[in-house]
C-alpha positions in Angstrom: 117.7 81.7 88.3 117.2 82.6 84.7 118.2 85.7 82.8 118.2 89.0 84.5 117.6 87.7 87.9 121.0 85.7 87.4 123.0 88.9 87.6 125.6 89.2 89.3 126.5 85.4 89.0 129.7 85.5 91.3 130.4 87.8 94.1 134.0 88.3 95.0 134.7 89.3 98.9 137.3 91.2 100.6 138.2 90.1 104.1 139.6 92.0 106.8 137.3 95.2 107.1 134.6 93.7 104.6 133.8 90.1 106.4 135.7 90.1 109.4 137.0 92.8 111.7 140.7 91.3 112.4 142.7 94.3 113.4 142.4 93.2 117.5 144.6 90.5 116.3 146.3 92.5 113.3 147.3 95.1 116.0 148.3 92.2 118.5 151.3 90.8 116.0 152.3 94.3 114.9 153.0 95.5 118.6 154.6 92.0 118.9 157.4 92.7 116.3 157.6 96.3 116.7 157.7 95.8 120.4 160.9 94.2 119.7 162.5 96.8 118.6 161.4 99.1 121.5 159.0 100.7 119.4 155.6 101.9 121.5 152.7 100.3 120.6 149.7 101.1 118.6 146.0 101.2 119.5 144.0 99.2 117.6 142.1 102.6 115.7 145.6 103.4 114.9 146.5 99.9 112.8 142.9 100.2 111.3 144.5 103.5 109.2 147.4 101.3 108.5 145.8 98.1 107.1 145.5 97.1 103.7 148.1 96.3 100.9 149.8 93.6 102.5 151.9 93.0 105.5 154.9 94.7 104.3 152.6 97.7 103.6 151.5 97.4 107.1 155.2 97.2 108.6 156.1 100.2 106.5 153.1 102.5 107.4 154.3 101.5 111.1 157.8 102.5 111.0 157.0 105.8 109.4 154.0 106.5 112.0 156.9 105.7 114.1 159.0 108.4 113.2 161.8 105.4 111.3 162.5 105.0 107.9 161.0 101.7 106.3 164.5 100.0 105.2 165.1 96.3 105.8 161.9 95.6 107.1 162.1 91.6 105.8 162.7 90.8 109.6 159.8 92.8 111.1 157.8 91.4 108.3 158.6 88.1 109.6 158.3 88.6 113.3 154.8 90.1 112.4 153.5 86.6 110.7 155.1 84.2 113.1 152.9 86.5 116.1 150.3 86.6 113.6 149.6 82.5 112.9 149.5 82.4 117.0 146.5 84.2 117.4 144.7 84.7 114.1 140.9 84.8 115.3 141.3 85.2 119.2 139.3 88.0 119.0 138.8 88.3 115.0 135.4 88.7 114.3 132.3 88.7 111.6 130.8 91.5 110.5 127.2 91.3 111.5 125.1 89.5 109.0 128.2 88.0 107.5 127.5 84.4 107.5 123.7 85.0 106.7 124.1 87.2 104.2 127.1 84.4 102.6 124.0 81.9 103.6 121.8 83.7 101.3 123.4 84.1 98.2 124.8 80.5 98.1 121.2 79.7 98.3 120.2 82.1 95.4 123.0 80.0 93.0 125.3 82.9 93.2 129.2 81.6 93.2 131.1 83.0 96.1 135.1 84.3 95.3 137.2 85.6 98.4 140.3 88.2 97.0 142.3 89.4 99.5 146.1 90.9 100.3 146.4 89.0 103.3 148.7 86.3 103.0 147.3 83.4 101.4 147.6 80.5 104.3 146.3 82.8 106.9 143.3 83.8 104.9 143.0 79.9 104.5 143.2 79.0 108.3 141.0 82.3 109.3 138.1 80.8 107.2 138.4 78.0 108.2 138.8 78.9 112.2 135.4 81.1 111.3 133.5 78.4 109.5 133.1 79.8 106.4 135.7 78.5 104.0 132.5 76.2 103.0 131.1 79.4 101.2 134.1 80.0 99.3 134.6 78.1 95.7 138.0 80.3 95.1 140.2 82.0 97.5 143.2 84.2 96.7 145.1 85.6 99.2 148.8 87.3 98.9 151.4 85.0 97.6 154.9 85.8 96.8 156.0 86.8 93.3 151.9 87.7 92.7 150.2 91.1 92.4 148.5 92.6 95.2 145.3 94.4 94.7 145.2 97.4 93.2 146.1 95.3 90.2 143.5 93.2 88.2 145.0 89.9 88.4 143.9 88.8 91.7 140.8 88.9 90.9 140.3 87.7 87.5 142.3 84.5 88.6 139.4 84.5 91.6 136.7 84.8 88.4 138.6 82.3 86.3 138.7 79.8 88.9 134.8 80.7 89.3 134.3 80.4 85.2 132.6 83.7 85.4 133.2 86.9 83.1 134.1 90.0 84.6 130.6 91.8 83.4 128.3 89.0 85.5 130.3 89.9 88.7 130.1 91.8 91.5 133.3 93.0 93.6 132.5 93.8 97.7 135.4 95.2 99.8 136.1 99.1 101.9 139.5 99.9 100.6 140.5 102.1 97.2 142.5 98.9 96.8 139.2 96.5 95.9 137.5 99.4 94.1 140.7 100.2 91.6 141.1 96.5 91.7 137.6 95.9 90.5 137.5 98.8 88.0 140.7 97.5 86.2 139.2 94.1 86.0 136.3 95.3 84.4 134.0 94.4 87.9 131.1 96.5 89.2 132.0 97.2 93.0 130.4 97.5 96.2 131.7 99.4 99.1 131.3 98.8 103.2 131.2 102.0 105.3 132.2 100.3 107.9 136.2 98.6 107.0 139.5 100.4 107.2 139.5 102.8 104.5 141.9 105.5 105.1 139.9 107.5 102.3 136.1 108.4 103.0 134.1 105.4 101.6 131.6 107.9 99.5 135.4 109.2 98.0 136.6 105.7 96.9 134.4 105.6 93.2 132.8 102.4 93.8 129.7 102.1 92.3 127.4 101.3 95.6 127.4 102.0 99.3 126.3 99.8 101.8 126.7 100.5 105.6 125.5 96.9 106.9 126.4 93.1 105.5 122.4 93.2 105.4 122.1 95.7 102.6 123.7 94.1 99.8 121.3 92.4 98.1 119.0 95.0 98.0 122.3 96.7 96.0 122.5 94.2 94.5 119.1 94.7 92.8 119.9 98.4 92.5 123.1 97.4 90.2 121.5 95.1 88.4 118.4 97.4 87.1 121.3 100.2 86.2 123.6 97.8 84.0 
C-alpha cells in the first residue's frame, strides 16, 4: 500500500464488547466471589452495565448495585480472577466477522494493536484459547502500577510497540473509556454499537459508528477521505 491508501497503518482493538462477547463468563466469576459473600447474583445484562475499567471497577459497581459500600474489596477482587482463569472462554465468544475482518486487514499490511483493561495474562490466554493472538503484533492488557484507559498511555505504548504515530492510527472499541483514551492519545476512534457501553454509543464522541465487525473498513475509508 502506498500513500493515502496506507492510512490508517495500525488499528488498535478493544476486547471484551469490541471482539469478543465475554460477559457469560465475566458474570460467571463475579457471581462466584460475590456468591461468597451471600450476595444474589447477577444476570448477565446486568454485568454488561458494569463492565469496563478493570476488575476492581467491576467489583465496585457490584457492591454498590448491591446495596454495600465498595471498601476492602482486594479479596473479592481476587476471588473474582481465581473463578475467572477457570473458565475464561467456556462460553466467550467472537463477535461476528471478528476473525475475518482481523483476516482482512492483516492481509491489507495494516499492523494489528490489542488495548484493553482486562488483566493482562487473561487477555493473553483468551487470545490465545480463541486463536487469534496470531493477529496481534502488541497487546496491553491491565497490569499493576499501569494506567487504565481513559488515560493515553496504554495505547501509545500499544503504538510504540507497533512504531506507528498516533495520526496513522485508528482506535476500535464501545466504551467512553477507548474513545477518551483515543482522543487524549491523539487517535481517530471507531465505535461498536453492539459492546457494553453504559452511555449511548452515538453519545460517546467517537468519530465513527459501526453496528457490525463487517463495517469497518468501509469506515475506514470514510475516515480516511475526511482527514
Amino acid at each position: 500500500m502506498t500513500g493515502e491508501a496506507n492510512w490508517p497503518r495500525a488499528v488498535v482493538f478493544d476486547l471484551d464488547g469490541t471482539l469478543i462477547d465475554s460477559a457469560p463468563d465475566i458474570a460467571h466469576a463475579l457471581n462466584v466471589a460475590t456468591g461468597k459473600r451471600g450476595l444474589d447474583p447477577f444476570t448477565v445484562p446486568e454485568v454488561k452495565d458494569m463492565i469496563g475499567g478493570g476488575v476492581p471497577t467491576l467489583i465496585q459497581r457490584a457492591l454498590v448495585a448491591r446495596g454495600l459500600h465498595p471498601d476492602g474489596i482486594i479479596p473479592v477482587v481476587e476471588d473474582f480472577i481465581a473463578a475467572y482463569r477457570e473458565n475464561l472462554t467456556t462460553h466467550t465468544e467472537l463477535y461476528p466477522g471478528a476473525r475475518e475482518l482481523l483476516e482482512q486487514l492483516k492481509a491489507e499490511g495494516r499492523k494489528l494493536g490489542l488495548c484493553t483493561n482486562k488483566h493482562h495474562a487473561a487477555t493473553l490466554a483468551i487470545l490465545q484459547k480463541l486463536d487469534i493472538a496470531k493477529y496481534f503484533s502488541s497487546v496491553i492488557g491491565e497490569r499493576e502500577g499501569q494506567p487504565r484507559k481513559p488515560d493515553a498511555g496504554p495505547l501509545l505504548d500499544v503504538l510504540h510497540a507497533l512504531d506507528v504515530s498516533p495520526c496513522c492510527a485508528v482506535m476500535v472499541g464501545d466504551s467512553e473509556a477507548d474513545v477518551g483514551c483515543a482522543k487524549a492519545a491523539g487517535v481517530r476512534s471507531v465505535v461498536v454499537t453492539f459492546g457494553y457501553s453504559r452511555t449511548a454509543p452515538d453519545l460517546l464522541g467517537g468519530d465513527a459508528l459501526i453496528s457490525s465487525l463487517g463495517e469497518l473498513p468501509q469506515a475506514l475509508k470514510a475516515l480516511r477521505r475526511a482527514c
